[in-house]
N, C-alpha and C positions, 0 to 999 in steps of 0.2 A: 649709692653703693657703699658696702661697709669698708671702712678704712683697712681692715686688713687685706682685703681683695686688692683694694689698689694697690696697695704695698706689693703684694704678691705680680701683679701685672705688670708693672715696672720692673720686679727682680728677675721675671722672664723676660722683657723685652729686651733689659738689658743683657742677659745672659745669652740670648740669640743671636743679639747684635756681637755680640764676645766672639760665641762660635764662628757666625758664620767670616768674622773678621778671621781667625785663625783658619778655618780653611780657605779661603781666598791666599792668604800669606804660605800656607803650606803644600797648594796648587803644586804641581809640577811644571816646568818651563814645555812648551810645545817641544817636540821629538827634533831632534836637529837632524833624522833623516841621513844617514851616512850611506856617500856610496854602496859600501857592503851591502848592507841594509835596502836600501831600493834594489839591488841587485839579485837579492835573494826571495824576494818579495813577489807573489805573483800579480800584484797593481802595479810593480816594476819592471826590470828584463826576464823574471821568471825563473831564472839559471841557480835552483836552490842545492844543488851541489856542484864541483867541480871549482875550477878556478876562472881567472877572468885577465886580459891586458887593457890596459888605460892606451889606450893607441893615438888619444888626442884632446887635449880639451883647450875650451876657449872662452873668455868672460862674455855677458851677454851683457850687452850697451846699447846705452842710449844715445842719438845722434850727438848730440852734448857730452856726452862721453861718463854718461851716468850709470854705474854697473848697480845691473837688475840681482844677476844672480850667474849661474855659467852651468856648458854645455859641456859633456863630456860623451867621445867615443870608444867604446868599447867592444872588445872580440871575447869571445867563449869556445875554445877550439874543443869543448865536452860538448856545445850544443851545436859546433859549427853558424854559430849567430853572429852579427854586430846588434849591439844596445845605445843606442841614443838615451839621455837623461840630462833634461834641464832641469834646475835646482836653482830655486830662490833663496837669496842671500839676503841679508840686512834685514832692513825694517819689511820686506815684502815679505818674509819669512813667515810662513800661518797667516797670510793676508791670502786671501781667495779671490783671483783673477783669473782670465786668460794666460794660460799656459801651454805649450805646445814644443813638444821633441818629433822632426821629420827625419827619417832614414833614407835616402835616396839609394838606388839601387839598381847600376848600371842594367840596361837590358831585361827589365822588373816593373814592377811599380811599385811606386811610391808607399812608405807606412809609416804611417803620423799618429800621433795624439794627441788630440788638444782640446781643453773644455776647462773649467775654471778648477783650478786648484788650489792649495793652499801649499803645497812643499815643492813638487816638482811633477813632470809629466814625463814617459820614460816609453819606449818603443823598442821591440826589437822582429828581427825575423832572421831566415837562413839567408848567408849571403854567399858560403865559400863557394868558391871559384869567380866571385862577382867583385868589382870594383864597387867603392861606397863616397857619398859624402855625405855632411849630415845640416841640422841647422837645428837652433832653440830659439824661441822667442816668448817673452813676457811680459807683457801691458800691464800698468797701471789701473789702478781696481776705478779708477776715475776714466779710463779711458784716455787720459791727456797726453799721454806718452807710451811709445813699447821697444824694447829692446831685441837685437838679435846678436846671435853668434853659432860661428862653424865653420866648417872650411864647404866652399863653394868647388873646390877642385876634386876631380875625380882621384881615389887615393885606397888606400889600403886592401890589392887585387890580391884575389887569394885564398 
């Protein structure tokens, strides 16, 4: 091969290697997923106008007392709904596992979500005039461990 080609083949490999290091470095971080944000989203509670109450939230843990990520209940008196939404925190954050948000729904059935996610799983329906609880929970992409949280007691009638 004539030496300039080589020359030439190196000054591209290197110059690729440059790029694709500067784009790696100039990536953006994974979406941190803000309440708001899930809330208004229709892979979220779907509720893309109006306003919303935080009526309850809880960390979601490990038997060990290891927090996964946490569970939050929400009302929308524009959709008449509660919104369940569990959210991975820490290092599970854009780690794709088992995740699941349940609405419980006195006198109803039950509406859940759950299937491997990487930010959060998030449910809602109509509940006014219904008492609600709720539950989150999130396994370890190993399966070695999972977390829950919520309130297990019947609460926010209405």
């Amino acid at each position: 091969m004539p030496r300039t080609l080589i020359r030439a083949l190196r000054g591209a490999g290197a110059a690729l290697a440059l790029a694709a290091t500067a784009i790696a470095v100039a990536a953006p971080p994974a979406s941190a997923h803000s309440i708001d944000e899930i809330v208004r989203s229709s892979a979220g509670c779907g509720w893309s106008s109006g306003g919303y109450d935080t009526l309850h939230k809880d960390a979601v843990r490990t038997s060990d007392g290891r927090t996964l990520g946490a569970v939050v209940l929400l009302w929308s008196g524009t959709y008449g709904e509660n919104c369940v939404i569990t959210q991975k925190t820490g290092s599970l954050h854009g780690v794709t596992s088992t995740t699941a948000a349940y609405l419980y729904i006195q006198g109803a059935s039950t509406r859940h979500d759950i299937d491997d996610y990487a930010h959060y799983a998030a449910v809602s329906a109509p509940t006014a005039g219904r008492c609600v609880h709720y539950e989150g929970s999130i396994r370890t992409p190993d399966w070695s461990d999972v977390g829950f949280g919520g309130r297990d007691t019947w609460g926010n009638c209405g």
